[in-house]
LUMVEX-120495 format. One record per atom (N, C-alpha, C): residue in one letter; x, y, z. Coordinates in steps of 0.001 Angstrom, whole numbers, plus 500000, padded with zeros to 6 digits. Layout:
<recs>
AXYZ ...
</recs>
This chain:
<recs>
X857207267306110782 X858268266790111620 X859595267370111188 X860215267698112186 X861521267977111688 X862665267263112796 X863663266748112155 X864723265916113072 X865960266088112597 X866275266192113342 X868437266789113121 X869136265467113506 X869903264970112529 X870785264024112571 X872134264323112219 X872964264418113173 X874280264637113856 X875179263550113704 X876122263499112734 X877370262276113130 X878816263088112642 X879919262217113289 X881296262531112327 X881561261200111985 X882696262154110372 X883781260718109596 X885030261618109667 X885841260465109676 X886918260495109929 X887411259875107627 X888076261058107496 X889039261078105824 X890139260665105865 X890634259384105595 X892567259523105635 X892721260054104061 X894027261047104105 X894627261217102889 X895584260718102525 X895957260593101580 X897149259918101218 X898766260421101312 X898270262175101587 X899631262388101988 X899119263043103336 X900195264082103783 X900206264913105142 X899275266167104722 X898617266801105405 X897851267559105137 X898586268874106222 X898851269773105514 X899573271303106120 X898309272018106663 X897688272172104898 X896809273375105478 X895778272737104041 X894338272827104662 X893291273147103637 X892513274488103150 X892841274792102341 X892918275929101264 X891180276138100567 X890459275065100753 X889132275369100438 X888298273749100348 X887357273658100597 X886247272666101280 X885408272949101017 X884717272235100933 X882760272147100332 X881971270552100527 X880607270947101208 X879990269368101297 X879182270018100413 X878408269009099824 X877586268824099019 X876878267464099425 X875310267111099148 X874120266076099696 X873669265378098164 X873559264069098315 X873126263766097308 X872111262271097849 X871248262460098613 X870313262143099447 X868843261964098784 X868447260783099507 X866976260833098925 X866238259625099859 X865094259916100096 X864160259162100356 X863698257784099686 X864108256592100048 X863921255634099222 X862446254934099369 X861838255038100829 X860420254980100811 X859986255987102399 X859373256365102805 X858346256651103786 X859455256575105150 X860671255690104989 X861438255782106562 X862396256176106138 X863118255339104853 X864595255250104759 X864949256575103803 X866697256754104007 X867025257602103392 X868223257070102780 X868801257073101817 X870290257021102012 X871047257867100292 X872256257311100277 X872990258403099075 X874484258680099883 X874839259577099098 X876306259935099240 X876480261466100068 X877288261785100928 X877442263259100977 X879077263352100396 X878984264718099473 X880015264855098380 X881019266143099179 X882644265080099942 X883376266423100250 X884743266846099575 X884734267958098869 X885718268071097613 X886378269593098458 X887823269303097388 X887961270868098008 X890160270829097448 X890251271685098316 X892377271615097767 X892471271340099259 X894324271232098872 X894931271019100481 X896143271215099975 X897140271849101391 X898632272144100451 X899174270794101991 X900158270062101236 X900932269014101903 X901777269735103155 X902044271169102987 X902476272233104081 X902136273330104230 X902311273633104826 X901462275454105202 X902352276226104401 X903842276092103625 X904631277004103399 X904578276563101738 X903685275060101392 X903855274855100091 X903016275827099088 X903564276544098246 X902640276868096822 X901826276082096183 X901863274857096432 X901123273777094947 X899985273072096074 X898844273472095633 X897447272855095844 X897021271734095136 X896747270635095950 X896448269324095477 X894618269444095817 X894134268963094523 X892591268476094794 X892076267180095753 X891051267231096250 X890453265874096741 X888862266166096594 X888332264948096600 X887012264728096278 X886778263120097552 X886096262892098324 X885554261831098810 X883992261648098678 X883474260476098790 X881738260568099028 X881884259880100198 X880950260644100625 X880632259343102473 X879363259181102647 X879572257095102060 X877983257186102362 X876944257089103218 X875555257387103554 X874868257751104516 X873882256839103952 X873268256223105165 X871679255296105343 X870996255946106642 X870120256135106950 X869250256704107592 X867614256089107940 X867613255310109007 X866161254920109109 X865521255474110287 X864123256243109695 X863419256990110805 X862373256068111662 X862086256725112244 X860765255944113816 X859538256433112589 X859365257433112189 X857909257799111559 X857682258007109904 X856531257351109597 X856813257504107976 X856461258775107588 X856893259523106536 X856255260609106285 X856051260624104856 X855179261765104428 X855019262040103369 X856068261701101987 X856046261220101304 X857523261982100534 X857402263193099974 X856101263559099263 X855893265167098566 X856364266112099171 X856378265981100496 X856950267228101767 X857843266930102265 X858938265731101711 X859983265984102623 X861273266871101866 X862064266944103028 X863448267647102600 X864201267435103356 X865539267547102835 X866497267133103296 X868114268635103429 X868913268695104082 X869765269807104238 X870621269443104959 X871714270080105187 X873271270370105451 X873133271424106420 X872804271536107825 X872937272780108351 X873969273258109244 X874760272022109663 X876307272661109691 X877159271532109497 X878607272350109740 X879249271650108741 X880555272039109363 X881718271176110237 X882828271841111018 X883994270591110664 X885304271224110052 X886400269789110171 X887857270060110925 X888665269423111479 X889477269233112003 X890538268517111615 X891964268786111611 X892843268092111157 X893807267501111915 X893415265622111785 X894043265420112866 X895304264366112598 X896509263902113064 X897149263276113153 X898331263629111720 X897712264808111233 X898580264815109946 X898085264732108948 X897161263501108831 X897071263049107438 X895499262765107171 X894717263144108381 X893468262818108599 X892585264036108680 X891120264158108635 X890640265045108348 X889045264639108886 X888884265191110303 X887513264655110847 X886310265923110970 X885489265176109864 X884081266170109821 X883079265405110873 X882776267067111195 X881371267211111750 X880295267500111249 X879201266532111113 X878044267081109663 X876792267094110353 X875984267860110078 X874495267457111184 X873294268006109941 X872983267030109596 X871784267153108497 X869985267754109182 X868991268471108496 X867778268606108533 X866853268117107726 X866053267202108311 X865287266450107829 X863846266970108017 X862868267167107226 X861803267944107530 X861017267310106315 X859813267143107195 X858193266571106052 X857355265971107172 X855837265940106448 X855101265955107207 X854590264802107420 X854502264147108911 X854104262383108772 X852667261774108613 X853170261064107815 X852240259911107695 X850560260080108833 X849452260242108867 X848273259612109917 X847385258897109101 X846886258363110647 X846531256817110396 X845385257489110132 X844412257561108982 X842748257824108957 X841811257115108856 X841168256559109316 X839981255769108664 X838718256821107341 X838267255965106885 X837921256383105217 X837331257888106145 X837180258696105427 X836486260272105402 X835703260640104411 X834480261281104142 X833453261468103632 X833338262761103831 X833141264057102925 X832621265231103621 X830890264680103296 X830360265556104335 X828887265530104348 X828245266012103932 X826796266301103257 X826430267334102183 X826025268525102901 X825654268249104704 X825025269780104633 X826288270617105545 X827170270078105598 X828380270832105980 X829425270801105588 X830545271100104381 X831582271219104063 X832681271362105509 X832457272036106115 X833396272204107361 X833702270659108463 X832616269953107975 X832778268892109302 X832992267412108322 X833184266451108985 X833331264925108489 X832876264069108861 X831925263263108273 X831432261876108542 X832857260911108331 X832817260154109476 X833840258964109635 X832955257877109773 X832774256744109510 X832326255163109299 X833097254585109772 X832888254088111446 X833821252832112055 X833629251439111455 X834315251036111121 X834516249503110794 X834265248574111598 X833637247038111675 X833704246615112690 X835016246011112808 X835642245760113974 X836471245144113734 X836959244201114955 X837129243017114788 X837470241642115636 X838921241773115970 X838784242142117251 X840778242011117425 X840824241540118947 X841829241272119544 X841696241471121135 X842051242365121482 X842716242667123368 X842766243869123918 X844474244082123224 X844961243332123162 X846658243707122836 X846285244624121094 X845591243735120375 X845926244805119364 X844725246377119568 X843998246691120462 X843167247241120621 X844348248594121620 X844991248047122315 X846231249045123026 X847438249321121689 X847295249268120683 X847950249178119593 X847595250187118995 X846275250652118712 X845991251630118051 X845833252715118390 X846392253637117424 X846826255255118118 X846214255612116996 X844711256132116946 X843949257316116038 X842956257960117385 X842546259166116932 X841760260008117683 X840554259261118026 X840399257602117724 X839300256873118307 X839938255871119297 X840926255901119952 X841440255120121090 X840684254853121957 X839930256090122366 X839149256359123812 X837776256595123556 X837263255268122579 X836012254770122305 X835913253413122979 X835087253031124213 X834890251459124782 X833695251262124275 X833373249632125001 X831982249006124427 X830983249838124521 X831048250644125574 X829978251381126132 X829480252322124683 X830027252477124064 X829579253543122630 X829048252620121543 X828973251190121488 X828502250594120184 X827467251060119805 X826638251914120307 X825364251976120109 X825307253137118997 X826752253814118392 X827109254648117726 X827656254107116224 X827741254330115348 X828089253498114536 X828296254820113858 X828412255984113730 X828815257243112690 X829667258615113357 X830334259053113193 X831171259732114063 X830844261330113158 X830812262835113460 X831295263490113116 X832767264323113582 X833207264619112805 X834854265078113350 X834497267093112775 X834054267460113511 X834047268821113687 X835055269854113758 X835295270812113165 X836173272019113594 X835781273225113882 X835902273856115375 X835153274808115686 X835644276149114482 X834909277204114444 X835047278428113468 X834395279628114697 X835325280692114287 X835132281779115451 X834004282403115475 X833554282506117112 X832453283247117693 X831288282085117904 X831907280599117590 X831007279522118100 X831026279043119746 X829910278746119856 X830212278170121322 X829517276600121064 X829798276205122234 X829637274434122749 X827950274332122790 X827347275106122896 X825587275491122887 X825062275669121472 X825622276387121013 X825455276010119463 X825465274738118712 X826986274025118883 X827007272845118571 X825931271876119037 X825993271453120129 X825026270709121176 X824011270782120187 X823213272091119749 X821828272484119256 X821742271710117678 X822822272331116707 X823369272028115462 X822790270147115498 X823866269538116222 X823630267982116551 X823151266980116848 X822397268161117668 X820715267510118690 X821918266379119819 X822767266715120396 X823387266019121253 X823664267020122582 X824456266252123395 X824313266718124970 X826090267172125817 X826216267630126280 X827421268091126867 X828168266587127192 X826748266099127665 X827687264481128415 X827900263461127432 X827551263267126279 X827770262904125582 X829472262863124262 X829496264304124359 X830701265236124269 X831315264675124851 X831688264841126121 X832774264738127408 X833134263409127232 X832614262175126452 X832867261059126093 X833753260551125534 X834205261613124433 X834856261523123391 X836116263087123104 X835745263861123937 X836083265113123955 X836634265421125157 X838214266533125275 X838075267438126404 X837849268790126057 X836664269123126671 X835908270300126319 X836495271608127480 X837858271487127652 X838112272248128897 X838994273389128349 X838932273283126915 X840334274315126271 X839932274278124692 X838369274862124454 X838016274474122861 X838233276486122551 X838632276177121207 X839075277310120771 X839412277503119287 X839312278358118653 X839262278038117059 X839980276883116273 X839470276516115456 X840391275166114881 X840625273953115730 X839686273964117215 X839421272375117690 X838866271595117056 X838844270522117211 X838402269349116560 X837528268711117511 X836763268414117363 X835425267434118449 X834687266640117291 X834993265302118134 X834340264180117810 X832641263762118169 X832122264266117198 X830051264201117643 X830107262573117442 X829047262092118021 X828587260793118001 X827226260963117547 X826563260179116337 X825666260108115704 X825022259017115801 X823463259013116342 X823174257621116875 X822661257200115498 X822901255760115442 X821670254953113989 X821034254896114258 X820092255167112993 X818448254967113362 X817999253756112570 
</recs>
């Protein structure tokens, strides 16, 4: 995932600001769990009180930032950045940045347990759970088993397949001892192509 978050602040200084002579942001940001972010962004730099003055005065501000995302992600993969960065001087004494941060890592999915299988490293046994819910929390769940109804109980083991090149859908079928219509159940078989994923249904015996 990657998401760009865009805001301005507005700096009062304490005196009149002529001209700024040099500027720098700096991030001091972090992930506090799976949504949130927050920390300081660090803006330091000189300023002359007039455009005609010799004597450069320092400033340093922090402006702090909280950040809560829609999706959890990883923390090992995330990152965080400064990718632009524009200010304006306004009223005299004020100083309004434009900051737009990059946020990038990879989110969070929902899996149920995974097993590789012994006679195929390439594919996955999945184990559905039973599970007692009604239809509201049943429209709730978003995994690649949504568009399993009653009509499949009779399945209780899933394989999660990834095609590898120069395979076809006849092969598989054969591999599985299963049927096109069976497939089409769980699958759209209208655009399979290296690195698809198809869900086999494994009957209990």
């Amino acid at each position: 995932m990657q998401k760009k978050v865009a805001f301005d602040k507005k700096i009062e200084f304490p005196t009149m600001i002529g001209e700024i002579s040099a500027i720098s942001l700096d991030q001091e940001l972090e992930f506090i769990d799976e949504t949130s972010i927050t920390g300081n962004l660090l803006l330091t730099g000189k300023y002359k009180i007039t455009e005609a003055s010799r004597v450069e005065e320092d400033f340093s501000y922090k402006i702090p930032v909280e950040i809560a995302l829609t999706k959890e992600l990883k923390l090992e993969t995330t990152n965080i950045e400064i990718i632009d960065f524009s200010y304006d001087i306004v009223n005299d004494n004020s100083l309004n940045c434009s900051i737009e941060l990059l946020i990038e890592g990879e989110e969070q999915e929902e899996l149920l347990e995974v097993r590789e299988c012994d006679d195929d490293p390439e594919s996955k046994e999945i184990e559905i759970p039973s599970i007692e819910n009604n239809e509201e929390d049943r429209e709730e769940t978003n995994t690649i088993f949504t568009n399993l109804t009653e009509e499949n109980e009779t399945y209780g083991t899933f394989i999660v397949y990834m095609m590898h090149q120069d395979e076809t859908i006849n092969m598989i079928l054969e591999k599985y001892h299963t049927t096109v219509e069976e497939l089409e159940k769980y699958n759209d078989l209208k655009d399979l192509k290296i690195g698809t994923k198809l869900i086999i249904p494994v009957i209990n015996e």
